[in-house]
Biotite code that builds the C-alpha atoms (Angstrom):
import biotite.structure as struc

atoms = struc.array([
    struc.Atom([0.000, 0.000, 0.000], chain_id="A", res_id=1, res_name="UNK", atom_name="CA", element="C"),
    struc.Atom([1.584, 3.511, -1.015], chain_id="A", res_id=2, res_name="UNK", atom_name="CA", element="C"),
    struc.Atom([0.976, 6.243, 0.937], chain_id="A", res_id=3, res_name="UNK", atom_name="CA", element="C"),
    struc.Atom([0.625, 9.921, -0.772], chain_id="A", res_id=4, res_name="UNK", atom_name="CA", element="C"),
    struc.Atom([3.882, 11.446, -0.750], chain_id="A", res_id=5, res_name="UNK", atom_name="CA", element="C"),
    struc.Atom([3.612, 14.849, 1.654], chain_id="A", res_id=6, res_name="UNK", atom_name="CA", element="C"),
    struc.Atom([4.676, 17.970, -0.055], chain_id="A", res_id=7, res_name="UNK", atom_name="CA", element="C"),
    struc.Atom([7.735, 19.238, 1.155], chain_id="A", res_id=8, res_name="UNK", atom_name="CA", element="C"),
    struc.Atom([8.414, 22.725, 2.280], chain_id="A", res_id=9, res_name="UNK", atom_name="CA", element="C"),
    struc.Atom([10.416, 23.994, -0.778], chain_id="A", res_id=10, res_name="UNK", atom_name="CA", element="C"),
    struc.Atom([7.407, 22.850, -2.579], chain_id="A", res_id=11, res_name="UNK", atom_name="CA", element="C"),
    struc.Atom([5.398, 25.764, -3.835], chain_id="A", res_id=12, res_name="UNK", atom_name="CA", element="C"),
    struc.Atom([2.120, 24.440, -2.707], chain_id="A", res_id=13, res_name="UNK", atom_name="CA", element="C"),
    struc.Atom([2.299, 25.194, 1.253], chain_id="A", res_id=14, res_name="UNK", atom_name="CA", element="C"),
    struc.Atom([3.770, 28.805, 0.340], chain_id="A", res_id=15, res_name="UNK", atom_name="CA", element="C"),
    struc.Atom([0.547, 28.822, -2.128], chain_id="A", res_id=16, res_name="UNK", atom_name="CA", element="C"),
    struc.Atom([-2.078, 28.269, 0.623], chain_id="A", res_id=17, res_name="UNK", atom_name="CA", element="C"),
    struc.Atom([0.078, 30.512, 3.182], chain_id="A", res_id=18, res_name="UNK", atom_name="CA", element="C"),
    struc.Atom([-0.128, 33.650, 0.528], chain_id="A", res_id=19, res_name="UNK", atom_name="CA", element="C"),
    struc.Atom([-3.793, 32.726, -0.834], chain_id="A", res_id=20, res_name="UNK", atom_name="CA", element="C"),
    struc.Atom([-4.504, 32.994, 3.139], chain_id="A", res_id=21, res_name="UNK", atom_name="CA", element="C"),
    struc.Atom([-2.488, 36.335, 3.871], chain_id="A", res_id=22, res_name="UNK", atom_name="CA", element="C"),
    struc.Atom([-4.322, 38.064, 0.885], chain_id="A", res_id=23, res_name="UNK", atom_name="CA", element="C"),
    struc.Atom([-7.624, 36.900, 2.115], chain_id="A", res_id=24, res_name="UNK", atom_name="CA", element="C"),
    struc.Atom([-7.349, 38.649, 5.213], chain_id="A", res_id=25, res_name="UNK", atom_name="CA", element="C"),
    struc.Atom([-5.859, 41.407, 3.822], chain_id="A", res_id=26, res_name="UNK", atom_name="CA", element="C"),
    struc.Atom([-9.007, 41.687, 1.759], chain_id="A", res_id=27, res_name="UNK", atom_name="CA", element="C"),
    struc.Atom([-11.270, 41.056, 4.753], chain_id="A", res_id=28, res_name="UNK", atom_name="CA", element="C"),
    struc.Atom([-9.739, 44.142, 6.334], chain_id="A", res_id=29, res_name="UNK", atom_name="CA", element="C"),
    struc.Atom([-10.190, 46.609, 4.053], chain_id="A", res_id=30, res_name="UNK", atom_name="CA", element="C"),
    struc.Atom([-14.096, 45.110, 3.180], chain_id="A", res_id=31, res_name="UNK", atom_name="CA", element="C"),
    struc.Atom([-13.950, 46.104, 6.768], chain_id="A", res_id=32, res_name="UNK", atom_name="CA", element="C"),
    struc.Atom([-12.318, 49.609, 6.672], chain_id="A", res_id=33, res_name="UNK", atom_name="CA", element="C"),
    struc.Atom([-14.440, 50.423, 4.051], chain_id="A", res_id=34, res_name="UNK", atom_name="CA", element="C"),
    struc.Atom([-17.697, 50.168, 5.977], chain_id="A", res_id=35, res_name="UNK", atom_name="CA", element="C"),
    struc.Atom([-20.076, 53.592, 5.771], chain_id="A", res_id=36, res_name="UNK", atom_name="CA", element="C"),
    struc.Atom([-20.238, 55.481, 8.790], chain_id="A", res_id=37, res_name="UNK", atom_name="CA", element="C"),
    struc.Atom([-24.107, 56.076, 9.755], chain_id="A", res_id=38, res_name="UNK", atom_name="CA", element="C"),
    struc.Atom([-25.954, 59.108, 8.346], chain_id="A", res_id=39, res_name="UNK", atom_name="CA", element="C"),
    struc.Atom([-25.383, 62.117, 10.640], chain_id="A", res_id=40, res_name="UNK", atom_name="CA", element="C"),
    struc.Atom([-29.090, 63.590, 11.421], chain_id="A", res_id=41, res_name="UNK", atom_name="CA", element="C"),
    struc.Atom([-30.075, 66.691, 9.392], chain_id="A", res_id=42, res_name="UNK", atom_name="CA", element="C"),
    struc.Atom([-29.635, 69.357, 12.196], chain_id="A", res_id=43, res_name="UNK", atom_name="CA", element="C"),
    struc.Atom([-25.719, 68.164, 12.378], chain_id="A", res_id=44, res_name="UNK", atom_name="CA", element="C"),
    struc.Atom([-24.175, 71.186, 10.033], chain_id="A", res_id=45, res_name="UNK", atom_name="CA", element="C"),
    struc.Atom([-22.873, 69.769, 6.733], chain_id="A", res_id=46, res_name="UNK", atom_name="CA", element="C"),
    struc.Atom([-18.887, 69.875, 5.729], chain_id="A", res_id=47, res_name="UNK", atom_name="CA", element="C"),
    struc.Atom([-18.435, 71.497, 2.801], chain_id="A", res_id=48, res_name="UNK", atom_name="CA", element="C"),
    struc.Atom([-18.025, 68.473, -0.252], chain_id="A", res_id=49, res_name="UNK", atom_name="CA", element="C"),
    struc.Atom([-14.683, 69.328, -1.362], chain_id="A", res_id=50, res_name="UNK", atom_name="CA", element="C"),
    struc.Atom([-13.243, 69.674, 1.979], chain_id="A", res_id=51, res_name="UNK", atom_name="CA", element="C"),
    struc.Atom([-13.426, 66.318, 4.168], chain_id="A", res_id=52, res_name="UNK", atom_name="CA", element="C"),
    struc.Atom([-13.805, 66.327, 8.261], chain_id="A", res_id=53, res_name="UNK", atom_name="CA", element="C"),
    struc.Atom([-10.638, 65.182, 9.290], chain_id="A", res_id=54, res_name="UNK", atom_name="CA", element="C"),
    struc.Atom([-10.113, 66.369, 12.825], chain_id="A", res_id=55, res_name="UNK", atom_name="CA", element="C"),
    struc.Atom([-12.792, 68.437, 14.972], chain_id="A", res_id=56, res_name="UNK", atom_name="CA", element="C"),
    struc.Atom([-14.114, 71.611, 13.151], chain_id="A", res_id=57, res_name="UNK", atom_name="CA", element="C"),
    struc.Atom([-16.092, 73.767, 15.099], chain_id="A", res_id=58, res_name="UNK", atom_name="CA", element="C"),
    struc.Atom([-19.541, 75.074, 13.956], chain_id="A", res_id=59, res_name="UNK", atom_name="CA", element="C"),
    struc.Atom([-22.074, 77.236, 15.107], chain_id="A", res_id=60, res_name="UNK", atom_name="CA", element="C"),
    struc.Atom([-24.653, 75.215, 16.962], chain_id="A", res_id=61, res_name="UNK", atom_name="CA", element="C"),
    struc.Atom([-21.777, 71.919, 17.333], chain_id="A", res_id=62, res_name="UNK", atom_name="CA", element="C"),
    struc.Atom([-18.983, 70.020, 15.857], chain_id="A", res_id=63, res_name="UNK", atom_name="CA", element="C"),
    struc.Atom([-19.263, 69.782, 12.111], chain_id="A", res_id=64, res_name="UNK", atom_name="CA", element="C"),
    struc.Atom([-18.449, 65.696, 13.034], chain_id="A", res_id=65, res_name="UNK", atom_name="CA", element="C"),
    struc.Atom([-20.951, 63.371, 14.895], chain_id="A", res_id=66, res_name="UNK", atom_name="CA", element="C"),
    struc.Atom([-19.972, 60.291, 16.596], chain_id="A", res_id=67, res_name="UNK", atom_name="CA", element="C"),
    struc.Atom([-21.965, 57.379, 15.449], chain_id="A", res_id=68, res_name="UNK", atom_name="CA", element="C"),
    struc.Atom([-20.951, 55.662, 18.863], chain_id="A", res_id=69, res_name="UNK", atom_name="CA", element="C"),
    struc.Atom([-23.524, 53.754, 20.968], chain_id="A", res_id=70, res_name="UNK", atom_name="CA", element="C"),
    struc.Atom([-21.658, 53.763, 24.383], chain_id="A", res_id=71, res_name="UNK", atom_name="CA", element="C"),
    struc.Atom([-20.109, 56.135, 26.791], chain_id="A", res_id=72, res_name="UNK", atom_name="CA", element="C"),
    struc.Atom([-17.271, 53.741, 26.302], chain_id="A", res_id=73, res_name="UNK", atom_name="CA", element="C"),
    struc.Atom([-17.008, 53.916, 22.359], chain_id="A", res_id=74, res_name="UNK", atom_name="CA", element="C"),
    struc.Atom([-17.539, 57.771, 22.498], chain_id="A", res_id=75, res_name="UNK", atom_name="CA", element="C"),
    struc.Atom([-14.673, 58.202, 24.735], chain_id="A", res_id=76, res_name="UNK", atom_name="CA", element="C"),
    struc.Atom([-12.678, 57.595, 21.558], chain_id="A", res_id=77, res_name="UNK", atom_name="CA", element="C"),
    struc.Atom([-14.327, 60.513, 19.335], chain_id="A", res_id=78, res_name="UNK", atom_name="CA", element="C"),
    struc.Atom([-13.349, 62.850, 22.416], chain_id="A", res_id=79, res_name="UNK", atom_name="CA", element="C"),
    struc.Atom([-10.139, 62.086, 23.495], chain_id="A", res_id=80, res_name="UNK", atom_name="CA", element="C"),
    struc.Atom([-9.220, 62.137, 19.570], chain_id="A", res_id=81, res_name="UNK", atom_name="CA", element="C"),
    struc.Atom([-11.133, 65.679, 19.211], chain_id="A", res_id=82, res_name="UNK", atom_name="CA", element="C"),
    struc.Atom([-9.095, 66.767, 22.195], chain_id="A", res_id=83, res_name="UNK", atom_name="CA", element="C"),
    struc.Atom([-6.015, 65.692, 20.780], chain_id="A", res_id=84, res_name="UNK", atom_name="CA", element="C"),
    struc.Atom([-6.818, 67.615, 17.303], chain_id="A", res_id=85, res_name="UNK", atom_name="CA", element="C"),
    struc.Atom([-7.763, 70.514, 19.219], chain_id="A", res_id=86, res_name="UNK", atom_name="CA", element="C"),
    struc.Atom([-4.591, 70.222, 21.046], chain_id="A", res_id=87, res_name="UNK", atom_name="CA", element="C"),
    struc.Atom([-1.666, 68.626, 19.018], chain_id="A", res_id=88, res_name="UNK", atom_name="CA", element="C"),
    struc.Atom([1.027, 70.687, 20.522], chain_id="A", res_id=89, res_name="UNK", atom_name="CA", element="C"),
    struc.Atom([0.649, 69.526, 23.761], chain_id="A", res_id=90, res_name="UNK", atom_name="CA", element="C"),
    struc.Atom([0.229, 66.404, 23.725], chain_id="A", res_id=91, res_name="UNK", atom_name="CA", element="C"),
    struc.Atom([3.099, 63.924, 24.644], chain_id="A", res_id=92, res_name="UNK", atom_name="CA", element="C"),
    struc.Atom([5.022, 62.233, 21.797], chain_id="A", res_id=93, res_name="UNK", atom_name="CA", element="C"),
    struc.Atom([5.849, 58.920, 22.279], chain_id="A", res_id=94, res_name="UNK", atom_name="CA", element="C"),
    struc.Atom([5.797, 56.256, 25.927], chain_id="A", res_id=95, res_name="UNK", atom_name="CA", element="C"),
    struc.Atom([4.962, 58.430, 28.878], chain_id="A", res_id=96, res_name="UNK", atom_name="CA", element="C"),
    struc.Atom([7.948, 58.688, 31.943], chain_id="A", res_id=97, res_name="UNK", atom_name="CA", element="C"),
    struc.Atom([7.420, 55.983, 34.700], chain_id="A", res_id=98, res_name="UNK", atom_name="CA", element="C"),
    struc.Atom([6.593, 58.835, 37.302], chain_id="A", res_id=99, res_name="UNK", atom_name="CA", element="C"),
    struc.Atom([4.059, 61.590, 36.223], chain_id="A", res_id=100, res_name="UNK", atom_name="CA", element="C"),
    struc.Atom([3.595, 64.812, 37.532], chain_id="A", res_id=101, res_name="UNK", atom_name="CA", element="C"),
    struc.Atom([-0.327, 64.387, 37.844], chain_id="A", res_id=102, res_name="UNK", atom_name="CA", element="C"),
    struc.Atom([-2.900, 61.995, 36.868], chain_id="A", res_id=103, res_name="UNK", atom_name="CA", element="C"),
    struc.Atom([-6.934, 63.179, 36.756], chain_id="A", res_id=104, res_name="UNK", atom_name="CA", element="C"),
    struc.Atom([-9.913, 61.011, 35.638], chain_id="A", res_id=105, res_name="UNK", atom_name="CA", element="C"),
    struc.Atom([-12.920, 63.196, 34.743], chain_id="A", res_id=106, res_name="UNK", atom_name="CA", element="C"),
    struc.Atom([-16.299, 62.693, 33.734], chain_id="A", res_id=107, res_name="UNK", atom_name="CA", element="C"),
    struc.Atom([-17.624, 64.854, 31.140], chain_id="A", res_id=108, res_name="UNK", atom_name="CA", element="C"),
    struc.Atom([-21.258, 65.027, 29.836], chain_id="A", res_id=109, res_name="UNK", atom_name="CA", element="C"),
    struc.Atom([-21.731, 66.050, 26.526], chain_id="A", res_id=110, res_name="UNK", atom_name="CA", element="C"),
    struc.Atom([-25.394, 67.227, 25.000], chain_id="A", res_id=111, res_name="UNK", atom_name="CA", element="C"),
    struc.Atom([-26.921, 66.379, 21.722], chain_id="A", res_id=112, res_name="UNK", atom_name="CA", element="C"),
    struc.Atom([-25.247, 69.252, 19.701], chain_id="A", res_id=113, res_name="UNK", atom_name="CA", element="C"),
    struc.Atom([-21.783, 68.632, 21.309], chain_id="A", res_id=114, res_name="UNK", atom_name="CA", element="C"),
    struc.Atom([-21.702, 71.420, 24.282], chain_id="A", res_id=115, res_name="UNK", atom_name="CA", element="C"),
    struc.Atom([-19.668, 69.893, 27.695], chain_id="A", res_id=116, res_name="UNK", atom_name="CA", element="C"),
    struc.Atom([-22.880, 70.645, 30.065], chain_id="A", res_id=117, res_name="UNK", atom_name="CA", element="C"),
    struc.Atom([-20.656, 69.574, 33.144], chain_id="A", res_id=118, res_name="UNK", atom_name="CA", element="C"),
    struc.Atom([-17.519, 68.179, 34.299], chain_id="A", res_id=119, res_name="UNK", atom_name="CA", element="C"),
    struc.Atom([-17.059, 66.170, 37.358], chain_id="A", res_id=120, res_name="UNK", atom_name="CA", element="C"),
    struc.Atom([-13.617, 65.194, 39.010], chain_id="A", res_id=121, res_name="UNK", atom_name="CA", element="C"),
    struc.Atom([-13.481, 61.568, 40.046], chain_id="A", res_id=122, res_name="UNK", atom_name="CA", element="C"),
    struc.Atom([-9.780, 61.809, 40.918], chain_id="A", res_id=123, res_name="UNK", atom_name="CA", element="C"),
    struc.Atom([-8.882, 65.321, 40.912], chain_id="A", res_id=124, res_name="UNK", atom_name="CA", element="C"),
    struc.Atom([-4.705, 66.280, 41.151], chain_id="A", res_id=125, res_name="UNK", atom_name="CA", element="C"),
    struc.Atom([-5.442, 68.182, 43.986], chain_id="A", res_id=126, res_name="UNK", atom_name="CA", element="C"),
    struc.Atom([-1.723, 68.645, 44.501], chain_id="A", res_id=127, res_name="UNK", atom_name="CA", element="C"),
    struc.Atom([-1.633, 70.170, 40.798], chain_id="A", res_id=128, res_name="UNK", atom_name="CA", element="C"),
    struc.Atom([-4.528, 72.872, 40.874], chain_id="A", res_id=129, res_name="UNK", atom_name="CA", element="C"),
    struc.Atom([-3.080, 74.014, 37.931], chain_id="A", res_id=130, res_name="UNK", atom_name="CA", element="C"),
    struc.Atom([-3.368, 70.912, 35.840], chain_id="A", res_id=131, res_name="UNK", atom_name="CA", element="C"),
    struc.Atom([-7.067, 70.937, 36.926], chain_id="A", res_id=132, res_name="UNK", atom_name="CA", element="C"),
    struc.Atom([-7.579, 74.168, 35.825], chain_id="A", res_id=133, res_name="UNK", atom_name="CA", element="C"),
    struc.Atom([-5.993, 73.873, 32.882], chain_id="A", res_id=134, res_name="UNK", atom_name="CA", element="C"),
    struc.Atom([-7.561, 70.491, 31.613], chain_id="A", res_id=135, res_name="UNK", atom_name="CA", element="C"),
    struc.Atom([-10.856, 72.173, 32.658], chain_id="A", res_id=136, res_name="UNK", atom_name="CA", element="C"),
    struc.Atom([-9.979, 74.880, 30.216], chain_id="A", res_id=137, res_name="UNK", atom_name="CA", element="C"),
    struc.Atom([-8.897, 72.716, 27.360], chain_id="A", res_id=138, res_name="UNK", atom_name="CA", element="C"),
    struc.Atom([-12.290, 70.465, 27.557], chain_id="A", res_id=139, res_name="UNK", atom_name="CA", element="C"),
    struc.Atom([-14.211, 74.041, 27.929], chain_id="A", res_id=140, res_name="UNK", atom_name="CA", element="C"),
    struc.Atom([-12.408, 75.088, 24.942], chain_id="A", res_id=141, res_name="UNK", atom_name="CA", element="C"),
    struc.Atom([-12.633, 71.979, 22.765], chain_id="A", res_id=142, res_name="UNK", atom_name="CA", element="C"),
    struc.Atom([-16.725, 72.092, 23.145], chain_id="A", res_id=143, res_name="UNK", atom_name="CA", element="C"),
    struc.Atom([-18.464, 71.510, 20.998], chain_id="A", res_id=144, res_name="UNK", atom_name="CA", element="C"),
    struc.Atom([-17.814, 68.130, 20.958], chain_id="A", res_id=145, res_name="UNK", atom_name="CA", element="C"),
    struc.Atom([-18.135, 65.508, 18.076], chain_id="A", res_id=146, res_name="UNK", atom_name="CA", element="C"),
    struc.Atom([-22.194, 65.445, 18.498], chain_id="A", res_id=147, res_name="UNK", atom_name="CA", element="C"),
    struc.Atom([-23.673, 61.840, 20.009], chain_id="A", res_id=148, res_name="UNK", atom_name="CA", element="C"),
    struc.Atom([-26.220, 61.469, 17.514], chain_id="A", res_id=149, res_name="UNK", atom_name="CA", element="C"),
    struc.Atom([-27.194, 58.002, 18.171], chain_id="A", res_id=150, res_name="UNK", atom_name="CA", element="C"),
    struc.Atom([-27.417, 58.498, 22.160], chain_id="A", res_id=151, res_name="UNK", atom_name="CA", element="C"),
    struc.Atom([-28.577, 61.949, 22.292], chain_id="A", res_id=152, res_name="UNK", atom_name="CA", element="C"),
    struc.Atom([-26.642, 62.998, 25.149], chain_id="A", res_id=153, res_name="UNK", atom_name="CA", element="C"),
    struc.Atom([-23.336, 61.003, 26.987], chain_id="A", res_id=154, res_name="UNK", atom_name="CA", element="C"),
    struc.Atom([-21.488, 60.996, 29.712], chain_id="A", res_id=155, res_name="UNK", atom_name="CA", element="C"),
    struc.Atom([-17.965, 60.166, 29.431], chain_id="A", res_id=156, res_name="UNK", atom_name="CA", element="C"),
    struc.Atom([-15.006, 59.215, 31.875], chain_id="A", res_id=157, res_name="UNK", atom_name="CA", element="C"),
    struc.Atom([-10.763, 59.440, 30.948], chain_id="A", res_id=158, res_name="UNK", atom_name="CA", element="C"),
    struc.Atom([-7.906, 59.571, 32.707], chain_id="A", res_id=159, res_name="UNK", atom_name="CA", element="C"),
    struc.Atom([-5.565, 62.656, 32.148], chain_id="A", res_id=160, res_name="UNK", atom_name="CA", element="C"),
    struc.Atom([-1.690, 61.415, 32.595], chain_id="A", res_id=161, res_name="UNK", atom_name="CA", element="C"),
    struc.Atom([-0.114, 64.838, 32.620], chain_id="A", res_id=162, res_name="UNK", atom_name="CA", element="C"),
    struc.Atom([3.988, 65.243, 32.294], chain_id="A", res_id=163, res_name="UNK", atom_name="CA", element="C"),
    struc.Atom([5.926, 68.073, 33.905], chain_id="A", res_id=164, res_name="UNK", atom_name="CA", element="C"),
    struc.Atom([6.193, 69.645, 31.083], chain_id="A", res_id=165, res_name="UNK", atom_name="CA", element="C"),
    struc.Atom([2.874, 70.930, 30.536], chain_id="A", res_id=166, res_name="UNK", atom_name="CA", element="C"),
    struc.Atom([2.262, 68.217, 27.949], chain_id="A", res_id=167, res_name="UNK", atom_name="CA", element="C"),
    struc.Atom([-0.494, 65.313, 28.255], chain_id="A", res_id=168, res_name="UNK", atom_name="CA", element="C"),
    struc.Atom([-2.067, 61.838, 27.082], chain_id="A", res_id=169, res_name="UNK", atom_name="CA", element="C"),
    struc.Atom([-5.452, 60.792, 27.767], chain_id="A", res_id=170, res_name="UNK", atom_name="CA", element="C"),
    struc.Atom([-5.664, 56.889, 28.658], chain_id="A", res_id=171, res_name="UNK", atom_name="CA", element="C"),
    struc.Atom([-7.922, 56.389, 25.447], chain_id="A", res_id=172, res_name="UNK", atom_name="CA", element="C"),
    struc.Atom([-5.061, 56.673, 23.363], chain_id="A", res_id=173, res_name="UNK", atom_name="CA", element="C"),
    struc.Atom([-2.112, 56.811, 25.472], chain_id="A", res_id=174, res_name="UNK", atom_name="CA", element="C"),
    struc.Atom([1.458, 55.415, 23.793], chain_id="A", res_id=175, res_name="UNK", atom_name="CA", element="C"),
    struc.Atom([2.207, 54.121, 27.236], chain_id="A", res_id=176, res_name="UNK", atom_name="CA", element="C"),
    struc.Atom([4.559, 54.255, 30.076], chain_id="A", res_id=177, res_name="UNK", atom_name="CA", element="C"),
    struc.Atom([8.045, 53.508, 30.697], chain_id="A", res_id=178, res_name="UNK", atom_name="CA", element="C"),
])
């Protein structure tokens, strides 16, 4: 009785199925990428159509962006990256320093148009009034938020890790620590 002879490794048939497999997921990710963000509702203010919303852009009655998220949790994101946009010079570059000069976790409630209606400290720096005032300022500044369309109103919580220097990360999209 013969037995099928296994193909070896320099054969081109496992490096086939290994490269057939690797550009099937590659395809599966951008089917995925591609997926249409939900229709914003018609009192959100319209981008103009040659000129794509990128980062947060302010408008009269809210952000010109909505958030099409459907937790406080998956909102967090859409803030912490309008803060960022708002705020690129200041935020940290790269893994933050083992010891920090302050850390703050906030709540922050956002309406329907975007406005911050109220902050609440949940572990305020209170040996850094500065950095409270400061990130107080920055989220007062930064309203109006990316609008919660599909929640009407949220309320949000992220940690502030704030460096000596004046610059920041938020724990949604922190690089990490030394």
């Amino acid at each position: 009785m013969t037995t099928p002879e296994m193909p070896s490794s320099s054969s081109p048939a496992p490096r086939r199925f290994w490269l057939v497999a690797l550009l099937s997921g590659v395809a599966a990710a951008v089917v995925s990428a591609c997926k249409t963000a939900p229709e914003a509702t018609p009192a959100a203010p319209a981008a103009a159509p040659d000129s794509p919303v990128i980062g947060p852009v302010a408008g009269p009655k809210g952000s010109a962006r909505s958030s099409g998220a459907t937790t406080p949790r998956a909102y967090r994101e859409d803030g912490a990256t309008h803060i960022y946009g708002l705020n690129h010079e200041r935020v940290y570059k790269g893994r933050m320093p083992p010891l920090l000069y302050a850390v703050g976790v906030l709540n922050v409630e956002i309406d329907r148009a975007g406005r911050v209606t109220r902050l609440d400290w949940m572990r305020a720096p209170r040996h850094a009034p500065e950095v409270m005032a400061e990130i107080t300022k920055m989220i007062q500044e930064a309203s109006p938020f990316p609008a919660p369309t599909r929640m009407g109103k949220v309320v949000y919580t992220d940690t502030w890790l704030w460096h000596k220097s004046g610059k920041f990360q938020l724990d949604t999209l922190t690089e990490g620590q030394d």
